[in-house]
C-alpha positions as CSV (number, residue, x, y, z in Angstrom):
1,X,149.2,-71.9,75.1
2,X,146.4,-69.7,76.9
3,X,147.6,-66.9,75.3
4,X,147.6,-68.3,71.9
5,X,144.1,-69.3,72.2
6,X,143.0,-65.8,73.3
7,X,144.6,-64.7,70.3
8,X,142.9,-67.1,68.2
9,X,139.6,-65.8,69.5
10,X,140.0,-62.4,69.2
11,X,141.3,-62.6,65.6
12,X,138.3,-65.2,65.2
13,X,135.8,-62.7,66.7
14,X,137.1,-59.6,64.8
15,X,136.9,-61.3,61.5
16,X,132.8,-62.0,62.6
17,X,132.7,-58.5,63.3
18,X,133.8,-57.5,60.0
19,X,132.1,-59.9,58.0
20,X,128.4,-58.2,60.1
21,X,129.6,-54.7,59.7
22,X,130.7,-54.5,56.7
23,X,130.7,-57.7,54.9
24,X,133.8,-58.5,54.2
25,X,133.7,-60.8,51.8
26,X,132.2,-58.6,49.3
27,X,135.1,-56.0,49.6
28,X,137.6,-58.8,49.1
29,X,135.9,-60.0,45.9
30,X,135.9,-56.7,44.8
31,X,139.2,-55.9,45.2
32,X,140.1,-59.4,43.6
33,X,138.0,-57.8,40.6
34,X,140.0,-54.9,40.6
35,X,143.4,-57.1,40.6
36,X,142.7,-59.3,38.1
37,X,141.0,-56.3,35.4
38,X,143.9,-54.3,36.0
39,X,146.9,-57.3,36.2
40,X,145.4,-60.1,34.7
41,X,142.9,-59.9,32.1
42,X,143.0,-58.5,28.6
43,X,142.8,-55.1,27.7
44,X,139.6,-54.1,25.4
45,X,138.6,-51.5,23.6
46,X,135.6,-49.3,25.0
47,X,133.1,-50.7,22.7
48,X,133.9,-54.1,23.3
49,X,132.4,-56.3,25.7
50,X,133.5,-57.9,28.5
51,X,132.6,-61.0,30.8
52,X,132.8,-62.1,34.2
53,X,132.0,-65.3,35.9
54,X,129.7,-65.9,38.6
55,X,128.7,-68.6,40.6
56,X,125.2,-68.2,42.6
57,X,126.3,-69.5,46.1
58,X,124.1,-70.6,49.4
59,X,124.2,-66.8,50.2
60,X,122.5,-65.4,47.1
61,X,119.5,-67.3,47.0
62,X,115.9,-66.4,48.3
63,X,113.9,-67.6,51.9
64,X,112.7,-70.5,50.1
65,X,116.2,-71.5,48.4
66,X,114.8,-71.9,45.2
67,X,117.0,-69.7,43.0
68,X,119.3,-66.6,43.3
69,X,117.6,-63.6,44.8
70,X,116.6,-60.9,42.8
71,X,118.6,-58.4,44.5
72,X,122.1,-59.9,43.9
73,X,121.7,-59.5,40.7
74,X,122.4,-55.8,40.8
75,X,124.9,-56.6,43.2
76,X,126.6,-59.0,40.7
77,X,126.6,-56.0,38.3
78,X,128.9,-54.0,40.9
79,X,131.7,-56.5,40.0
80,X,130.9,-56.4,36.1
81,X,130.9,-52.5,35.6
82,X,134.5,-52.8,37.7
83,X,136.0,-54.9,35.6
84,X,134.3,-52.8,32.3
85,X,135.9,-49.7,33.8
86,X,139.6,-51.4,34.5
87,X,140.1,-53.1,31.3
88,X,138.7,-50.3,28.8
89,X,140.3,-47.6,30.7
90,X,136.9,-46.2,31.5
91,X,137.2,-45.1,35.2
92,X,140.6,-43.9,34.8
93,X,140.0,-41.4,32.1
94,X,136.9,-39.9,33.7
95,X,139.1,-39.2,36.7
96,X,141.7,-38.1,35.0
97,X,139.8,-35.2,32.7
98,X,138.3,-34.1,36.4
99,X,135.1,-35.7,36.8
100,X,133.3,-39.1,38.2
101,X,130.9,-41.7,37.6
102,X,127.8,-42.8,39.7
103,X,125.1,-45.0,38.7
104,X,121.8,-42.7,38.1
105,X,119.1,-45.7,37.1
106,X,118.8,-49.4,36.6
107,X,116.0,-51.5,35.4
108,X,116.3,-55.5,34.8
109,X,114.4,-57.7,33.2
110,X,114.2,-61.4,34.0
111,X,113.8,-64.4,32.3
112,X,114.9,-67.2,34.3
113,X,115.7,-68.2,37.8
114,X,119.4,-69.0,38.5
115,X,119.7,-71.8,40.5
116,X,122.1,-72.4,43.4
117,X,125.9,-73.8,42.6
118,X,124.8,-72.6,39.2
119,X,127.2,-71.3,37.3
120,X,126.7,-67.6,35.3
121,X,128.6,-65.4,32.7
122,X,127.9,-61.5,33.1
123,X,128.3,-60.0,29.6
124,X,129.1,-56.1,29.8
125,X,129.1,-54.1,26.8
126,X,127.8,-49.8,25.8
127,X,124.8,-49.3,24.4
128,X,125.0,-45.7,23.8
129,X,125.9,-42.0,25.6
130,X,125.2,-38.8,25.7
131,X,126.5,-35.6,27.1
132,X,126.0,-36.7,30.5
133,X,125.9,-40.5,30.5
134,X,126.7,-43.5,29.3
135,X,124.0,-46.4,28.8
136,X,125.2,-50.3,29.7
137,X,123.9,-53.5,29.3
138,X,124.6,-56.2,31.3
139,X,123.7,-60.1,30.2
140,X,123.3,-62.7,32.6
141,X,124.7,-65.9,30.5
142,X,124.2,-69.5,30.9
143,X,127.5,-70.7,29.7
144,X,126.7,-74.0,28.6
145,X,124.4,-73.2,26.2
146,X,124.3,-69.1,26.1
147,X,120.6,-69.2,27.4
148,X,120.4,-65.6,28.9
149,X,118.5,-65.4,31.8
150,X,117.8,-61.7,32.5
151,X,118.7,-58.6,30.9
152,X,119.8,-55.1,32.9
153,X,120.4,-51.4,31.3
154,X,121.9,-49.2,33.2
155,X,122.3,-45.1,33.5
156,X,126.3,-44.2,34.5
157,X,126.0,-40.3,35.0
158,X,129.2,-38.4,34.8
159,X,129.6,-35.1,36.4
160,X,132.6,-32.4,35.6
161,X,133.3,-33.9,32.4
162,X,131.9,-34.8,29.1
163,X,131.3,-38.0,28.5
164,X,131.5,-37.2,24.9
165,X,135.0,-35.8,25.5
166,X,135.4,-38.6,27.6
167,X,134.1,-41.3,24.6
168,X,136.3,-38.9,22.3
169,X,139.7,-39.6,24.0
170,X,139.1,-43.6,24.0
171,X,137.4,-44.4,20.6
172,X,140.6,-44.0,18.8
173,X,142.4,-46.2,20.9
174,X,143.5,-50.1,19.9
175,X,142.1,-53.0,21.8
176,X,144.9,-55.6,22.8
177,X,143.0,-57.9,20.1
178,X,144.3,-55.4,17.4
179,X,140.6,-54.4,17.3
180,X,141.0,-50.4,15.9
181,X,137.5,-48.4,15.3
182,X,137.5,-47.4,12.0
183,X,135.5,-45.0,9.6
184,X,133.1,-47.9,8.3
185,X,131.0,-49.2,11.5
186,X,129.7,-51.7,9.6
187,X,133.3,-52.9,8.3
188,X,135.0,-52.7,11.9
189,X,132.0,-55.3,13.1
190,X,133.0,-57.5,10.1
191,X,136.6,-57.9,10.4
192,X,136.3,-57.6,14.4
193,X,134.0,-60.5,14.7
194,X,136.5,-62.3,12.2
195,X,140.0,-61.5,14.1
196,X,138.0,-62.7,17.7
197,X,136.8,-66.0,16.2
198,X,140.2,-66.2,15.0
199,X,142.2,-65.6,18.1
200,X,139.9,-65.8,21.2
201,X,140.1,-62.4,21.6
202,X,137.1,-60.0,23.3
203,X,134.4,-59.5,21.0
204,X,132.6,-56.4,19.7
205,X,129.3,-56.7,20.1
206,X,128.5,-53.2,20.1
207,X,128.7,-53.1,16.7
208,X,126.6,-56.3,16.4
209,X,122.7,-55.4,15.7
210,X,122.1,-58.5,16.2
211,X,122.7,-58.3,20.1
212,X,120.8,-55.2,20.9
213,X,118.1,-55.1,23.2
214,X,114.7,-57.0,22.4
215,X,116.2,-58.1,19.6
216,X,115.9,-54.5,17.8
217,X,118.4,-53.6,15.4
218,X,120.2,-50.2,15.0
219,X,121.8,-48.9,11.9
220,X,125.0,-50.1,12.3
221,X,126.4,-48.3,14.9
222,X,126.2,-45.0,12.5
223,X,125.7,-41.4,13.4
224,X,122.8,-40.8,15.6
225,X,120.4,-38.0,15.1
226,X,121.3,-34.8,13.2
227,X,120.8,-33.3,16.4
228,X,123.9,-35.5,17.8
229,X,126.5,-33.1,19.7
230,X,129.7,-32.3,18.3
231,X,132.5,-33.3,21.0
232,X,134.0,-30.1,22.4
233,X,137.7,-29.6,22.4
234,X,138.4,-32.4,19.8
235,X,139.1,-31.9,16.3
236,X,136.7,-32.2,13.3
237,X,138.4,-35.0,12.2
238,X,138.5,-37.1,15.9
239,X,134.7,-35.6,16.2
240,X,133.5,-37.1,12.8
241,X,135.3,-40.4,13.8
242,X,133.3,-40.2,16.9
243,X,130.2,-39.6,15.6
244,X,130.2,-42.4,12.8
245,X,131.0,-45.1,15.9
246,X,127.9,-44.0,17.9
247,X,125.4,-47.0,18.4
248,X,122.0,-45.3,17.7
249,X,119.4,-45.0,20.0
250,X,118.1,-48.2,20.5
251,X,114.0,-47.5,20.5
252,X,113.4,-49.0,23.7
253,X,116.2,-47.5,25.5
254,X,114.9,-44.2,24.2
255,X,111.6,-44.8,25.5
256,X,113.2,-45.7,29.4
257,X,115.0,-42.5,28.9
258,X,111.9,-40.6,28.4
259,X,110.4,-42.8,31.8
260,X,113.5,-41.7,33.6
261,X,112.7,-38.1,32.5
262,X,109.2,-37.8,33.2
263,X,110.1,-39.2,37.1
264,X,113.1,-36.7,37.8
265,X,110.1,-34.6,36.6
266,X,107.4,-35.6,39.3
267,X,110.5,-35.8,42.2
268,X,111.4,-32.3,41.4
269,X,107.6,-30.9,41.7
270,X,107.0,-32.8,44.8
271,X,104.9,-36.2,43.7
């Protein structure tokens, strides 16, 4: 009985030494993420969006207990882009063309408090890439009534790889919702929308203008600029396909991108 009590304790005190150094329970819930996006949940394609729920608990909110503290909500976002990257395939073909993923910037912008035992969806979905990155947006949803409470874009930088190669190997592909990109951006956003309502599958709000940032519209998803690079290694056909998918440039996206700029800028001479 002594013995079994000593053992009690010392798995007791190992599991508060885990939970101090390395917080345990945040590496559980992450490899429950990982389990469920890769086992569990529907596939999507990589311009649909996908969700995860979130409850703000007694050890998200701020000193005064008021409402979930700004910090966690990046954290929250760990668990969203992992479940992005598992069920569109994301991760997997970055790694497997020879390169990785890292987050390079974030900005949020909030509009409400959460409150605690409050419940929240996170709404994931790409806003646009380039050569060397790829451009998220991350909703933080009421689910009763879809009020969103803050909005955060963030900068995935790839190195090794294209990420136009990258975009060019999963654009073609089928969501399990029988969601297939097609030639028409406008057309795919129609009928996408429909089959969703239809079935409850994952929607494709990518292709929606309606949800872009500030409430700006794009064109559509069309081609971007003239300027817009042709994906290296794919075939004119797969490369024109690519390009007519392409969200444009939101304008306020392209305006952080020019803020990011100007700081890598000042960091590199020394401000």
């Amino acid at each position: 009985m002594e013995q079994l009590c000593y053992l009690a304790l010392s798995v007791l005190l190992a599991i508060v030494v885990m939970y101090g150094l390395l917080e345990l329970h945040y590496f559980l819930r992450m490899c429950l993420c990982v389990v469920l996006a890769r086992f569990v949940k529907r596939r999507g394609h990589i311009l649909d969006a996908t969700t995860v729920n979130g409850l703000c608990l007694t050890n998200d909110v701020d000193t005064l207990l008021y409402h979930m503290n700004n910090a966690r909500y990046f954290r929250e976002l760990d668990f969203a882009r992992v479940d992005f990257y598992e069920r569109t395939n994301l991760y997997r073909t970055i790694t497997g063309m020879g390169g990785s993923v890292f987050q390079g910037a974030a900005t949020i912008r909030y509009r409400r408090f959460i409150r605690p035992f409050h419940r929240f969806n996170i709404v994931s979905r790409i806003i646009y890439w380039d050569e060397q990155s790829l451009f998220m947006e991350h909703r933080f949803v009421r689910p009763s009534d879809k009020f969103v409470h803050c909005i955060a874009i963030c900068r995935q930088r790839v190195i090794d790889v294209s990420m136009e190669a990258v975009m060019a190997e999963l654009l073609p592909r089928t969501s399990s919702n029988g969601f297939r990109a097609t030639a028409s951006p406008s057309l795919a956003a129609s009928s996408s929308a429909a089959t969703t309502a239809a079935a409850g599958g994952i929607s494709n709000p990518a292709m929606d203008t309606s949800l872009a940032e500030n409430g700006h519209g794009t064109n559509g998803g069309g081609a971007t600029s003239a300027g817009a690079a042709v994906v290296s290694g794919a075939t004119p056909t797969t490369a024109a396909h690519c390009l007519k998918l392409k969200p444009s440039l939101p304008p306020e996206l392209s305006k952080w991108i020019e803020y990011n700029d100007m700081s890598s800028k000042n960091l590199r001479s020394g401000c």
